[in-house]
Residue, then its C-alpha position, 0 to 999 in steps of 0.5 A: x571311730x566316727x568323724x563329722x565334716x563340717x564346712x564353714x562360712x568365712x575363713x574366721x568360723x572354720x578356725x573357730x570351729x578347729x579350735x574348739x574342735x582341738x580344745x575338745x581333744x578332738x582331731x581336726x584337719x582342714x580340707x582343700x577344695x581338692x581333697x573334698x572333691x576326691x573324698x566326694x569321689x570315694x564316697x560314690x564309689x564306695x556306695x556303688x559297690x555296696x549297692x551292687x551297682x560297680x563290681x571291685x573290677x570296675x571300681x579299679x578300672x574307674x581309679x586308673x582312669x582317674x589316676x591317668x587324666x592327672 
């Protein structure tokens, strides 16, 4: 499976592109600036760990941390 993020400018383009998105039979989910944010995040850390620059142990300490500032 591959998926592609796709940002809009104005309220009307992002249901433009939802629309066909679906009519394409493809699936399509609205993100909150929230939902970016955390996704921005994860991706990070999961680059950190490929590359060797964050073991998993410090990758689950970096989660709780995050998860007790909430």
């Amino acid at each position: 499976m591959e998926a592609i993020i796709l940002q809009g400018g104005s309220k009307s383009d992002t249901r433009l592109l939802i629309e066909l998105a679906r009519k394409l039979n493809f699936k399509a989910k609205k993100l909150s600036s929230e939902e970016m944010e955390e996704m921005g995040i994860l991706l990070s850390i999961h680059e950190g760990i490929e590359s060797g620059l964050l073991d998993e142990k410090e990758e689950k300490d970096f989660l709780n941390r995050l998860k007790e500032e909430e």
